[in-house]
CHARMM-style PDB file with segment names, atoms N, HN, CA, C and O in Angstrom:
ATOM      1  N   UNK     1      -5.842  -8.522 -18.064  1.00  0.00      PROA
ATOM      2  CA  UNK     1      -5.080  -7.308 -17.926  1.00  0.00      PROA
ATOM      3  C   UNK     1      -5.395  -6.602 -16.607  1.00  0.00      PROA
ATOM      4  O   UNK     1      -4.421  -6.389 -15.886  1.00  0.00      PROA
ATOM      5  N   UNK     2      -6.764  -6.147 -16.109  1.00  0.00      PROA
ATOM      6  HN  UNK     2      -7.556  -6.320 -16.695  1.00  0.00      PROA
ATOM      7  CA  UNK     2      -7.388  -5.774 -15.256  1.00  0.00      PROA
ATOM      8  C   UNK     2      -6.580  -6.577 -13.704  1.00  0.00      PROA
ATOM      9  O   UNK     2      -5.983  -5.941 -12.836  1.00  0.00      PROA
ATOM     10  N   UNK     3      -6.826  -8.343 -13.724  1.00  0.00      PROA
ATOM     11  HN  UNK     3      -7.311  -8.860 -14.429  1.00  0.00      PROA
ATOM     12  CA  UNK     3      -6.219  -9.071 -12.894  1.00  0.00      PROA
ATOM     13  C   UNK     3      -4.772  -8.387 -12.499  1.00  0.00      PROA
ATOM     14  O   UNK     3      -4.474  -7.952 -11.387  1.00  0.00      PROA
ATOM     15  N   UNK     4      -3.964  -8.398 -13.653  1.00  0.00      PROA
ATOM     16  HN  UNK     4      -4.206  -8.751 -14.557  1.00  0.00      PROA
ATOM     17  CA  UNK     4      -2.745  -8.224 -12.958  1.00  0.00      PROA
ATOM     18  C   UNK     4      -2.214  -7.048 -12.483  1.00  0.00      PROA
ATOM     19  O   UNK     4      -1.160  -6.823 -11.888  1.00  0.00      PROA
ATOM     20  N   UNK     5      -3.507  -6.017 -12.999  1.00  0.00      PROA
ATOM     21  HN  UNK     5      -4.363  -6.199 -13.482  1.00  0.00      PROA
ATOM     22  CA  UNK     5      -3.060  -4.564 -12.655  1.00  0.00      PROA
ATOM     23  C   UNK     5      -3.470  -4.605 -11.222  1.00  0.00      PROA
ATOM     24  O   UNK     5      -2.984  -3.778 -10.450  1.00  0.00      PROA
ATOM     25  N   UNK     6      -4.378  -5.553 -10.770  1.00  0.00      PROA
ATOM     26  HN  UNK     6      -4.773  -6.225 -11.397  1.00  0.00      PROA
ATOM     27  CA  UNK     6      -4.229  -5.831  -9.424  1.00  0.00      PROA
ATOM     28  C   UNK     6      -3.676  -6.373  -8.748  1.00  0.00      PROA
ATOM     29  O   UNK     6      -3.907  -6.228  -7.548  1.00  0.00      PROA
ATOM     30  N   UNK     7      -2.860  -7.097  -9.111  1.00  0.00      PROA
ATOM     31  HN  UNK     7      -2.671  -7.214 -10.086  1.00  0.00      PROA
ATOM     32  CA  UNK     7      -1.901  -8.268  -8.571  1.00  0.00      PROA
ATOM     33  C   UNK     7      -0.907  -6.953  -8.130  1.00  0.00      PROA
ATOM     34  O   UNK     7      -0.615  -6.795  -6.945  1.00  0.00      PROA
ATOM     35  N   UNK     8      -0.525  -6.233  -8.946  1.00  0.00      PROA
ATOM     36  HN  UNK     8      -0.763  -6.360  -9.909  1.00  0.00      PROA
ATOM     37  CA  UNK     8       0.494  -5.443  -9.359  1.00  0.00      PROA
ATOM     38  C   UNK     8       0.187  -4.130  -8.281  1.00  0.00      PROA
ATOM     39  O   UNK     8       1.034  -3.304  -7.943  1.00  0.00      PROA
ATOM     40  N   UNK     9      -1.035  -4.156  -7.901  1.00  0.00      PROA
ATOM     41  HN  UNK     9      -1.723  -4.827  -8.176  1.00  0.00      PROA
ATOM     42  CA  UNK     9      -1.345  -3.177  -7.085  1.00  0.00      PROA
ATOM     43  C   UNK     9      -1.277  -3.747  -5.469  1.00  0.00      PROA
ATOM     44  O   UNK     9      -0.799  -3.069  -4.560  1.00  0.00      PROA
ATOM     45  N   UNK    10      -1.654  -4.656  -5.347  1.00  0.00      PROA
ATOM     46  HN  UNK    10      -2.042  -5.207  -6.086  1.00  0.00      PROA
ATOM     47  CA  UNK    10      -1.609  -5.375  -4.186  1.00  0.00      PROA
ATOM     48  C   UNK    10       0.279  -5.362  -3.586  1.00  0.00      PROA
ATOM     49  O   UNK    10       0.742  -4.887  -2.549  1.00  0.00      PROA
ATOM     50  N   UNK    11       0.870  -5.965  -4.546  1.00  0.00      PROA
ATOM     51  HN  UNK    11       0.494  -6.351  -5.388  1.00  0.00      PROA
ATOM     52  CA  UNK    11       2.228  -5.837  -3.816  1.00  0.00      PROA
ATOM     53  C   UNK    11       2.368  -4.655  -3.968  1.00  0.00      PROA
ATOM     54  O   UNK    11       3.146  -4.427  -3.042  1.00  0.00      PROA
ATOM     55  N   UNK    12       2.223  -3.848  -4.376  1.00  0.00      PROA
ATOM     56  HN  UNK    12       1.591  -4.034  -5.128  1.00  0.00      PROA
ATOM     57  CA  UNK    12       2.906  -2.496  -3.908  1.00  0.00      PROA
ATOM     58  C   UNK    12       2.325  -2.063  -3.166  1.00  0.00      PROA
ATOM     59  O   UNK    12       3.084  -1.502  -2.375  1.00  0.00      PROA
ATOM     60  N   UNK    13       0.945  -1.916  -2.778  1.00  0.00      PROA
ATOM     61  HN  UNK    13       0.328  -2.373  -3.421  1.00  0.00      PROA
ATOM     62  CA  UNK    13       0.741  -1.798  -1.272  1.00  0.00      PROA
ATOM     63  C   UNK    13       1.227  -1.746   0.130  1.00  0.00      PROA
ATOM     64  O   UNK    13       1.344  -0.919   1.033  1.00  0.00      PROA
ATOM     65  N   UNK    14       1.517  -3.336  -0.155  1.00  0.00      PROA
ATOM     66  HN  UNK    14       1.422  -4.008  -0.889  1.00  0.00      PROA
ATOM     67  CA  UNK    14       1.804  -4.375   1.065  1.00  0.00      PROA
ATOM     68  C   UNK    14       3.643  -3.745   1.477  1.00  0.00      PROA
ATOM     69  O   UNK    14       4.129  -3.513   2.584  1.00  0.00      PROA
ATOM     70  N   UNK    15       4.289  -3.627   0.069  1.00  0.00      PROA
ATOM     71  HN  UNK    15       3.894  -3.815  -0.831  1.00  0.00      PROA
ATOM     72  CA  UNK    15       5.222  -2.960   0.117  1.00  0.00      PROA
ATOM     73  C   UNK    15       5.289  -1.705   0.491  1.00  0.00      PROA
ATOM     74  O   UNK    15       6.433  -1.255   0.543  1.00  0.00      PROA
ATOM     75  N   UNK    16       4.337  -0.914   0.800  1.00  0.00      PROA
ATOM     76  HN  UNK    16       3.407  -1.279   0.757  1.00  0.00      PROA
ATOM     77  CA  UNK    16       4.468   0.500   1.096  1.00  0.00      PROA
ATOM     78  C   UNK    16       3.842   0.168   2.666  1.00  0.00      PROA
ATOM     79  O   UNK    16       4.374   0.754   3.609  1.00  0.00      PROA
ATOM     80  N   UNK    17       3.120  -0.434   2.835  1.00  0.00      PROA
ATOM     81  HN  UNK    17       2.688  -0.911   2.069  1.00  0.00      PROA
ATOM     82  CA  UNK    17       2.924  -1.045   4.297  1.00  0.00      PROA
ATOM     83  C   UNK    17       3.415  -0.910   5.324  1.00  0.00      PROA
ATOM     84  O   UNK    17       3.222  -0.193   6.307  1.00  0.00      PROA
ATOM     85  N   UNK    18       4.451  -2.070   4.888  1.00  0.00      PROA
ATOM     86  HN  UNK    18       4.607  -2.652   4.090  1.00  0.00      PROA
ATOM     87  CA  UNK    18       5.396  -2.974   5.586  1.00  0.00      PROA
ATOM     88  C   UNK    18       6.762  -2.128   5.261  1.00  0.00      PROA
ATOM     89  O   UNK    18       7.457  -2.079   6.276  1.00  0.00      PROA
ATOM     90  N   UNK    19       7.256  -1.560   4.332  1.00  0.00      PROA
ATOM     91  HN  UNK    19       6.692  -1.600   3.507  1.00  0.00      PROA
ATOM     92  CA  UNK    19       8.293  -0.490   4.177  1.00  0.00      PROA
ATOM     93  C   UNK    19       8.326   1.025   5.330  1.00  0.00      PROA
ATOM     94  O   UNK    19       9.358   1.498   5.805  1.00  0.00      PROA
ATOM     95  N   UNK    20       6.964   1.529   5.560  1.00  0.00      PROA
ATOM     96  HN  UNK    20       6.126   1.144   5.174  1.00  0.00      PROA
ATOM     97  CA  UNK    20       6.866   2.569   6.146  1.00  0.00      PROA
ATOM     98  C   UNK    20       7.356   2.174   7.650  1.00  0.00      PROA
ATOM     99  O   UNK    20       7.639   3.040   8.478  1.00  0.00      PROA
ATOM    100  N   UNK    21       7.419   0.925   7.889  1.00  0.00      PROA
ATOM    101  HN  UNK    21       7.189   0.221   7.217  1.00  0.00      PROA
ATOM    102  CA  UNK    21       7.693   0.766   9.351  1.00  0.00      PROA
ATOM    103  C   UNK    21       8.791   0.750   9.220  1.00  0.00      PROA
ATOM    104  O   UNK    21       9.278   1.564  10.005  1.00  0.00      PROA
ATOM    105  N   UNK    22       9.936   0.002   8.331  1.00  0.00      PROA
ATOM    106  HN  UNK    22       9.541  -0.658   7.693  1.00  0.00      PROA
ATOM    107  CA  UNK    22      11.359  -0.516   8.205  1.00  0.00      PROA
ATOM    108  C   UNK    22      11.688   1.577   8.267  1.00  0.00      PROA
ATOM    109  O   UNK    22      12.709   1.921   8.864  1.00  0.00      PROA
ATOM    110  N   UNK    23      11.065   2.360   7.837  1.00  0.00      PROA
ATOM    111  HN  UNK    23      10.236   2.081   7.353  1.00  0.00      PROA
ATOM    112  CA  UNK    23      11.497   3.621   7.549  1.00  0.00      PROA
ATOM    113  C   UNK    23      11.267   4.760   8.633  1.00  0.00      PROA
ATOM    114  O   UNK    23      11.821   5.844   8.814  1.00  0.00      PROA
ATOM    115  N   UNK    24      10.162   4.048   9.329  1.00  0.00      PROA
ATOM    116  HN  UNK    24       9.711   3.167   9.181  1.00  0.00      PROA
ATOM    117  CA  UNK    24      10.165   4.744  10.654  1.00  0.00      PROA
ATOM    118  C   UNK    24      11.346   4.215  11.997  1.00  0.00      PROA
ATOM    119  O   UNK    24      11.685   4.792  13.030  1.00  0.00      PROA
ATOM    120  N   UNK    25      11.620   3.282  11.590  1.00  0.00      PROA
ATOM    121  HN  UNK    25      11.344   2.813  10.751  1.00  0.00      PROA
ATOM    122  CA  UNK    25      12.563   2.556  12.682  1.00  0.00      PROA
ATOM    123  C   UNK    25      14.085   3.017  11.808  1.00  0.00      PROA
ATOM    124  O   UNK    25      15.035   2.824  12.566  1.00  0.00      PROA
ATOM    125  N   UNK    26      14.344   3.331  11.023  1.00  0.00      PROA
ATOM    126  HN  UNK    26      13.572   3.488  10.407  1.00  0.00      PROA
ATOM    127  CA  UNK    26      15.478   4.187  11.009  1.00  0.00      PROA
ATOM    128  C   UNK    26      15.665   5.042  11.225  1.00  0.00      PROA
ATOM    129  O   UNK    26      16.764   5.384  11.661  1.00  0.00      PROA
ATOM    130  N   UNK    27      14.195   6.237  10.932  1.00  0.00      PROA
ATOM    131  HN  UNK    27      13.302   5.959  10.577  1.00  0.00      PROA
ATOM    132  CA  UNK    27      14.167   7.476  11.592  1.00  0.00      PROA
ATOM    133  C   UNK    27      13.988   8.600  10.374  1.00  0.00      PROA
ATOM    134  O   UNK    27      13.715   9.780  10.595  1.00  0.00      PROA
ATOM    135  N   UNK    28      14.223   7.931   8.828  1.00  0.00      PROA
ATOM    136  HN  UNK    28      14.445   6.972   8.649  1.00  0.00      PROA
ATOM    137  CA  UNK    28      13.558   8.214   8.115  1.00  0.00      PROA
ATOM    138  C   UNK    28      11.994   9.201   7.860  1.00  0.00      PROA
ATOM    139  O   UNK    28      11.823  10.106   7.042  1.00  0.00      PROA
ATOM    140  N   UNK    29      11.272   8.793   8.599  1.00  0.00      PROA
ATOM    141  HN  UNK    29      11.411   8.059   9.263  1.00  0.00      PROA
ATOM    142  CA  UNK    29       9.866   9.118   8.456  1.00  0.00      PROA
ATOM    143  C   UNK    29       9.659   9.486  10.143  1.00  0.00      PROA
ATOM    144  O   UNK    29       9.456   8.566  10.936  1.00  0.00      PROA
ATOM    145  N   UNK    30       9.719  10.674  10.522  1.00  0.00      PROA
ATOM    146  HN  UNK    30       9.884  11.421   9.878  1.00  0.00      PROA
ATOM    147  CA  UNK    30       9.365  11.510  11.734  1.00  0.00      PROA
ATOM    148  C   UNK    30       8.689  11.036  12.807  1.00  0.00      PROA
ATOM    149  O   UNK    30       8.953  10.394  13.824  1.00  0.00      PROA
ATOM    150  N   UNK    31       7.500  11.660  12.166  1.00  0.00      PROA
ATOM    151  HN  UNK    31       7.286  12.182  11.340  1.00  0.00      PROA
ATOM    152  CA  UNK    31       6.299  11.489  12.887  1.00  0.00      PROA
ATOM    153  C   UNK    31       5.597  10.515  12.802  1.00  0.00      PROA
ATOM    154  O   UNK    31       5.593   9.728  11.855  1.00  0.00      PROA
ATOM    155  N   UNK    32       4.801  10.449  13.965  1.00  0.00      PROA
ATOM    156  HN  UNK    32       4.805  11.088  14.734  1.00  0.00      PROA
ATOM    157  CA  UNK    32       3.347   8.937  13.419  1.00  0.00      PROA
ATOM    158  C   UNK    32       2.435   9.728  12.264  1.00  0.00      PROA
ATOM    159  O   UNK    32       1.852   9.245  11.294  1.00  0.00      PROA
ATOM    160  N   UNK    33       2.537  11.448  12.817  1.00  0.00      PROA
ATOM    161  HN  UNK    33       3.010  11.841  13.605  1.00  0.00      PROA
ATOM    162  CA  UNK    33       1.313  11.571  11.255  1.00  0.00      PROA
ATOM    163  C   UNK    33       1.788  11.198  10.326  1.00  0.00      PROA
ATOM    164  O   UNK    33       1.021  10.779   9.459  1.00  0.00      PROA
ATOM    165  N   UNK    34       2.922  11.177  10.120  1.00  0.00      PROA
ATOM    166  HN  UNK    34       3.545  11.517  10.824  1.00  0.00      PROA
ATOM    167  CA  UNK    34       3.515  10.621   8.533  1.00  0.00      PROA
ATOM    168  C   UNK    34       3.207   9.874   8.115  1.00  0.00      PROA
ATOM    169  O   UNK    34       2.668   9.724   7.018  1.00  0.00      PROA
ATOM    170  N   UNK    35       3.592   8.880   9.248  1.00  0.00      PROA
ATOM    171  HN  UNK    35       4.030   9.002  10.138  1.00  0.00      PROA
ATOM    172  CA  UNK    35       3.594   7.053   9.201  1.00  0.00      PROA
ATOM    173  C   UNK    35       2.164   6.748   9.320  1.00  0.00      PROA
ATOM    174  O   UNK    35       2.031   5.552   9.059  1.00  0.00      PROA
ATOM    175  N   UNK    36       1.168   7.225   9.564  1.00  0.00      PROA
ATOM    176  HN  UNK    36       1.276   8.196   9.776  1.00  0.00      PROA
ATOM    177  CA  UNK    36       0.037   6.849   9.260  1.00  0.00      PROA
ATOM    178  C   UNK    36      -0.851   7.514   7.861  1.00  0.00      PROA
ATOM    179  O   UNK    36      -2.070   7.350   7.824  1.00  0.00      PROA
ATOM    180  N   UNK    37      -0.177   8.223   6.800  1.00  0.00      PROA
ATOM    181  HN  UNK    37       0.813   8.357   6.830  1.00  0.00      PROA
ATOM    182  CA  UNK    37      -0.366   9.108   5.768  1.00  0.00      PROA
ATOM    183  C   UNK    37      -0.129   8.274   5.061  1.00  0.00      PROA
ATOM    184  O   UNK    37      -1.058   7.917   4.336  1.00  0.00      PROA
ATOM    185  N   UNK    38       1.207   7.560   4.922  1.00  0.00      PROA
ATOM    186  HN  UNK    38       1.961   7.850   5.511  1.00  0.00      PROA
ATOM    187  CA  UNK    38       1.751   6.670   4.500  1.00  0.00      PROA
ATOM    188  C   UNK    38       1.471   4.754   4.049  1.00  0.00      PROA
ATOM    189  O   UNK    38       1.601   3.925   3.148  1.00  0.00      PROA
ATOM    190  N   UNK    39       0.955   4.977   5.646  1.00  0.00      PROA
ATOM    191  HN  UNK    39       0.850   5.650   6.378  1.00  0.00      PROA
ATOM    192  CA  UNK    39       0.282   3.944   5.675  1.00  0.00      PROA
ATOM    193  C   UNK    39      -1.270   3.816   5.617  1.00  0.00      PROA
ATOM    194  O   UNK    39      -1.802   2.857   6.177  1.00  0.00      PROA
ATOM    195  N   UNK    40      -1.857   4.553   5.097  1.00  0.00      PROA
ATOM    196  HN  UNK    40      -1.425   5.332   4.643  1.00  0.00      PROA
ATOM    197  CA  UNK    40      -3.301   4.846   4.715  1.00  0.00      PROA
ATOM    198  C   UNK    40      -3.684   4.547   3.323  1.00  0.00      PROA
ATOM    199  O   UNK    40      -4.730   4.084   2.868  1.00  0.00      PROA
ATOM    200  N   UNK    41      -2.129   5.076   2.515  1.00  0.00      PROA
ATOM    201  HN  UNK    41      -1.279   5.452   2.885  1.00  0.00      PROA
ATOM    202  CA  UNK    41      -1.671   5.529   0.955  1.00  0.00      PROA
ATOM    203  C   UNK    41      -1.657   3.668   0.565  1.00  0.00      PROA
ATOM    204  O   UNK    41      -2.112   3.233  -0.492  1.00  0.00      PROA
ATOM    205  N   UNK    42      -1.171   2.962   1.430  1.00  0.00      PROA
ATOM    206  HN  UNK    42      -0.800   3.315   2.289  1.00  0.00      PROA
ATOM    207  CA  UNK    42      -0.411   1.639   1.277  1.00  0.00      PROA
ATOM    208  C   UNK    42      -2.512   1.092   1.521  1.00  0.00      PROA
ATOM    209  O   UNK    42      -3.301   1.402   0.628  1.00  0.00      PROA
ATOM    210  N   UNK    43      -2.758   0.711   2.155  1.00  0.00      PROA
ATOM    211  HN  UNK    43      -2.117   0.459   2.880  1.00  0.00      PROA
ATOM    212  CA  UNK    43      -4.031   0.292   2.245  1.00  0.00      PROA
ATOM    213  C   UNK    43      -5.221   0.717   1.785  1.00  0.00      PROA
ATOM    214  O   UNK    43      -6.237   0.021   1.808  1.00  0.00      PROA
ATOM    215  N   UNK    44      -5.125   2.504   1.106  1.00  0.00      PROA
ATOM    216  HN  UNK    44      -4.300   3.069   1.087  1.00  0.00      PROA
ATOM    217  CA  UNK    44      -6.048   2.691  -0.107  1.00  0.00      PROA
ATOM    218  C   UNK    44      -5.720   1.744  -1.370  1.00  0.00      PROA
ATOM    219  O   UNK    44      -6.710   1.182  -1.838  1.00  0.00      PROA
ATOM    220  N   UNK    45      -4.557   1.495  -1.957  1.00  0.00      PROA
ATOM    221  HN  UNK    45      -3.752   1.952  -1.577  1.00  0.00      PROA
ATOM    222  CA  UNK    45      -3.724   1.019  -3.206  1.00  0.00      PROA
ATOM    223  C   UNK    45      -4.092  -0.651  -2.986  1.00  0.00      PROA
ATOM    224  O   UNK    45      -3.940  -1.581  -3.777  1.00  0.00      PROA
ATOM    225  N   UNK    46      -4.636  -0.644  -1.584  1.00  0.00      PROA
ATOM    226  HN  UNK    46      -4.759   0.112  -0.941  1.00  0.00      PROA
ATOM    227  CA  UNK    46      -4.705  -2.731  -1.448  1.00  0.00      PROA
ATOM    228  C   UNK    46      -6.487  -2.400  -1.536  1.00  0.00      PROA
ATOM    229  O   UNK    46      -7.231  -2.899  -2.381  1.00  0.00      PROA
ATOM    230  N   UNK    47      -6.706  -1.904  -0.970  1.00  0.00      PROA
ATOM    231  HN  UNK    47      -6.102  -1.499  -0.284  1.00  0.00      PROA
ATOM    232  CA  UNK    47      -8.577  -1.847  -1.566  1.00  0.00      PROA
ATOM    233  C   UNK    47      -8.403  -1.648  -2.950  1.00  0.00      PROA
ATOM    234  O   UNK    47      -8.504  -2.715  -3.554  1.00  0.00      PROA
ATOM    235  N   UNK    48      -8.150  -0.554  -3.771  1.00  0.00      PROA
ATOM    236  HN  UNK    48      -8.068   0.313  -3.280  1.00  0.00      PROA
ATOM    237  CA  UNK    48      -8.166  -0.556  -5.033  1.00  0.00      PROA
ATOM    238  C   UNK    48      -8.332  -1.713  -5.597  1.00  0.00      PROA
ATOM    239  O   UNK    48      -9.338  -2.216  -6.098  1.00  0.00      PROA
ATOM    240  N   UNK    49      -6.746  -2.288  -5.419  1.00  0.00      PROA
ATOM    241  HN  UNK    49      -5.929  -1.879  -5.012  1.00  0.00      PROA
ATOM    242  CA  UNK    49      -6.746  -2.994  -6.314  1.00  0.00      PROA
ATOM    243  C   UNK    49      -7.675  -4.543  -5.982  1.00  0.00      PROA
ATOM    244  O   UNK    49      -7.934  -5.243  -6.962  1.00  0.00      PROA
ATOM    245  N   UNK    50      -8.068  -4.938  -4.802  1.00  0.00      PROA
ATOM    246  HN  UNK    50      -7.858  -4.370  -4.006  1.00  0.00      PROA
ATOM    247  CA  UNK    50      -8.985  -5.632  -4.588  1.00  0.00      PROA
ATOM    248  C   UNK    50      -9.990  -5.420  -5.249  1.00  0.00      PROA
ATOM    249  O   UNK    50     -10.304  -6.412  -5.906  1.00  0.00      PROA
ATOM    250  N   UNK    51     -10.793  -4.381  -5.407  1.00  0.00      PROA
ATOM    251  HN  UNK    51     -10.537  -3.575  -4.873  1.00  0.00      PROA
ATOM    252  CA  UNK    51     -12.374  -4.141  -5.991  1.00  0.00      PROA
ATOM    253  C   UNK    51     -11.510  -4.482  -7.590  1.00  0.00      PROA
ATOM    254  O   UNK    51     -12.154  -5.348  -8.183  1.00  0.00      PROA
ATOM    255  N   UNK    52     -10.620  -4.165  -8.171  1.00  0.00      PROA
ATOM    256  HN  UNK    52     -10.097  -3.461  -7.690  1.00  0.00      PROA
ATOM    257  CA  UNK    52      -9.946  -4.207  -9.423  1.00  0.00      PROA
ATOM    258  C   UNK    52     -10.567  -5.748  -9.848  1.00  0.00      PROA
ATOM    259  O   UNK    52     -11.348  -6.136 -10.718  1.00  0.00      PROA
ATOM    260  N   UNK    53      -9.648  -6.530  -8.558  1.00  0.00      PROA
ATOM    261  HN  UNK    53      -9.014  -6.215  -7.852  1.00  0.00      PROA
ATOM    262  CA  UNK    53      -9.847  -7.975  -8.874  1.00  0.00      PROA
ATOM    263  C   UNK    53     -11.213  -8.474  -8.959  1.00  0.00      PROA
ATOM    264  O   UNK    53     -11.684  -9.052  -9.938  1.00  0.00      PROA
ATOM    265  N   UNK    54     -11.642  -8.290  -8.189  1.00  0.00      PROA
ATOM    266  HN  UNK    54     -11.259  -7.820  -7.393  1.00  0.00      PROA
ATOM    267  CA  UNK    54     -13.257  -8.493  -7.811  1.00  0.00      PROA
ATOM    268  C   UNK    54     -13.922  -7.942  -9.011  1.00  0.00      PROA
ATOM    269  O   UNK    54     -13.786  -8.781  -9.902  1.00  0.00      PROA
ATOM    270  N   UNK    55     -14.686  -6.750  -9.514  1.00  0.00      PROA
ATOM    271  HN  UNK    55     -14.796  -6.069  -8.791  1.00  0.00      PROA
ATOM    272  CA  UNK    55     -15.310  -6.262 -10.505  1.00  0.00      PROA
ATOM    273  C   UNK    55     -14.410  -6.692 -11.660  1.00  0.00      PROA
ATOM    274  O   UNK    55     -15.137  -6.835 -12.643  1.00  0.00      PROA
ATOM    275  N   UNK    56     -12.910  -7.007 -12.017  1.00  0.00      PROA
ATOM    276  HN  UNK    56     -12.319  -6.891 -11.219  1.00  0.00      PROA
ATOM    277  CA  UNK    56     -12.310  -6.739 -13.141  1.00  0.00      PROA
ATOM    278  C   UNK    56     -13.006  -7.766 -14.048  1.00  0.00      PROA
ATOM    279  O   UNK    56     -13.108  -7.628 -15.267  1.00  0.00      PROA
ATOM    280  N   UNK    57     -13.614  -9.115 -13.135  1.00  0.00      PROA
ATOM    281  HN  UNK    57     -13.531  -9.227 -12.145  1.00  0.00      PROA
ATOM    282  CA  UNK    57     -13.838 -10.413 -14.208  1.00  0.00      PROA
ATOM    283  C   UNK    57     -14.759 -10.326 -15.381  1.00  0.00      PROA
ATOM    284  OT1 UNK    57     -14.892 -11.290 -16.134  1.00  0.00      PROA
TER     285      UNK     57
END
């Protein structure tokens, strides 16, 4: 259960990642402070869920 709540955390990460750029290049998302708020949010949620995987076993 633990596993996939990381699995599950990992792509949405990667998706908030890799989305914040597709959203800054439309013009969507302003500033770089944003885009790095954003993208901080996306790479706390990929550690999470890493230690998830790691400790979950």
């Amino acid at each position: 259960m633990i596993l996939k709540l990381g699995m599950l955390l990992i792509i949405l990460g990667t998706v908030i990642i890799f989305g914040s750029d597709i959203l800054f290049k439309r013009g969507k998302i302003t500033t770089l402070q944003s885009l790095l708020k954003i993208k901080l949010i996306g790479l706390g949620l990929t550690i999470a869920a890493t230690l998830l995987m790691i400790f979950g076993k």
